[in-house]
N, C-alpha and C positions, 0 to 999 in steps of 0.2 A: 626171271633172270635178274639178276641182279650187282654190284659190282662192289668190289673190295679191295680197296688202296692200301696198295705194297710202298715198300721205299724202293721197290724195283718196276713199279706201274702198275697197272688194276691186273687184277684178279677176278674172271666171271665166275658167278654160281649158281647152275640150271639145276632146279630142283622138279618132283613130283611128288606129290602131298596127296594122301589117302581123302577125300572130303569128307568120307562117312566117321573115322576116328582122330583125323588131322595128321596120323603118321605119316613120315618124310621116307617114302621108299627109296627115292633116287635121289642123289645128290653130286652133281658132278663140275668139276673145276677147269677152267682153262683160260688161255690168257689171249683170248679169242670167241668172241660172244658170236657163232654161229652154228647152222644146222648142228653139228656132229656133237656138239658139246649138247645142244638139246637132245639128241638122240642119243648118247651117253647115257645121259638122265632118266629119260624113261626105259632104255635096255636095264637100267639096275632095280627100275620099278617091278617089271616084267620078273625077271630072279628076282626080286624078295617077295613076289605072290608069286612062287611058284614055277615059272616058264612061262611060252605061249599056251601049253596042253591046257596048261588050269587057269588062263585066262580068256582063254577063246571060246565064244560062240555062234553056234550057224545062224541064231536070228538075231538079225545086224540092231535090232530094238532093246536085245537082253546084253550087248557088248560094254564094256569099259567103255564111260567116255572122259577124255581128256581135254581140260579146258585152258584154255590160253590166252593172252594178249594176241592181235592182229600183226603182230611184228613178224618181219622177212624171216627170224630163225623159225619160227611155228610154221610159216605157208612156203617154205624151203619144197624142193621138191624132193629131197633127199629123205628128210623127216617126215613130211605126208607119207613117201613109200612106207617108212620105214610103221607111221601108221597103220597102214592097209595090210601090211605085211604081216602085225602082232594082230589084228582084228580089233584094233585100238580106235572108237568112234571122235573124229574131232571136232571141238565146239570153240567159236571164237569169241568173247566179247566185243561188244562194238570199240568200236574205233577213240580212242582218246578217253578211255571210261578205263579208271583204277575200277572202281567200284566192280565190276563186272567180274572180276579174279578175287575178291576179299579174299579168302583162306591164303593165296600165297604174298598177297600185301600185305597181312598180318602177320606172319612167319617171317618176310623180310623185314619187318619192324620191328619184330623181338631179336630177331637177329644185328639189327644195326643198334637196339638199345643196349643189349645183354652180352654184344660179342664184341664189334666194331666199333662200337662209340669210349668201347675201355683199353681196347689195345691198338699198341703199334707194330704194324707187320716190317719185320727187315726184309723180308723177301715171301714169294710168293710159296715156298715149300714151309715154312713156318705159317701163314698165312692159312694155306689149305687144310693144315695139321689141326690147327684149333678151330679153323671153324667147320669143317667134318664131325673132329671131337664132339663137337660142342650139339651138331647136326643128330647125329647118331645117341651120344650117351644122354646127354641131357636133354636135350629136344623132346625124341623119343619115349625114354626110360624115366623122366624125373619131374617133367612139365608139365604142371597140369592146366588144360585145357576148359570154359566151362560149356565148351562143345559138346566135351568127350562125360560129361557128369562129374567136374573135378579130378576127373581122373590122368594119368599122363597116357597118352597116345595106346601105349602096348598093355598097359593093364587095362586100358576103357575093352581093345581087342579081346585080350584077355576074359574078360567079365563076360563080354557079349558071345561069346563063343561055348560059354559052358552050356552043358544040356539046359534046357529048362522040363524046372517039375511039371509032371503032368498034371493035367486039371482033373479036381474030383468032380 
């Protein structure tokens, strides 16, 4: 989660980030950095793979795991349900360690390089407008990652999803 200064006061932004191709499924805004806006986050994650149907599995070892900072929105008990509920396995890093989240510490770094550190937000609806925008089209669709094989996010998806030739 992360924060975004309006000329109207911050702006939060709980994301969920694919690890295997770096896509940003969820992306959600509020002006209030708790549970609901984390769980926002990951219900959008949830619809863009799909639902619970095509995320859920019965052996809790083959499940989604979602990783997080120790902070009170993640060990919410709102949000844990809301865990248990999508069959979403959760993983904390230790305590006081960026290092332990990298994928979404570098996402908020491109994000404060390439979005926040060039504009001025008048208010929080302008605010959320471009850096969704920014979230979605570019992030997504045009940035490429050297995670993903240079690729941006939905083409590395893309790529990875095509049949493969059978072996002679």
């Amino acid at each position: 989660m992360t924060e975004i200064p309006t000329a109207c006061g911050k702006l939060y932004l709980a994301t969920v980030i694919d690890l295997y191709s770096r896509r940003l499924l969820g992306a959600a805004t509020s002006r209030h950095p708790d549970a609901t806006l984390a769980c926002a986050a990951l219900e959008m994650a949830v619809v863009a793979r799909g639902g619970r149907e095509a995320i859920w599995c019965d052996d809790e070892a083959q499940r989604v795991i979602f990783h997080t900072d120790r902070g009170s929105t993640y060990t919410a008990q709102a949000f844990r349900a809301l865990c248990t509920t999508l069959g979403v396995r959760q993983s904390m890093g230790r305590v006081g360690s960026c290092f332990d989240n990298a994928a979404a510490e570098a996402f908020f770094s491109s994000l404060e390089w390439e979005v926040l550190s060039r504009n001025t937000f008048s208010d929080n609806i302008q605010a959320r407008a471009i850096v969704i925008d920014w979230c979605y089209t570019f992030y997504n669709h045009q940035r490429r990652h050297s995670a993903a094989d240079g690729l941006s996010p939905v083409n590395y998806e893309i790529r990875e999803n095509q049949p493969k030739p059978e072996a002679a």
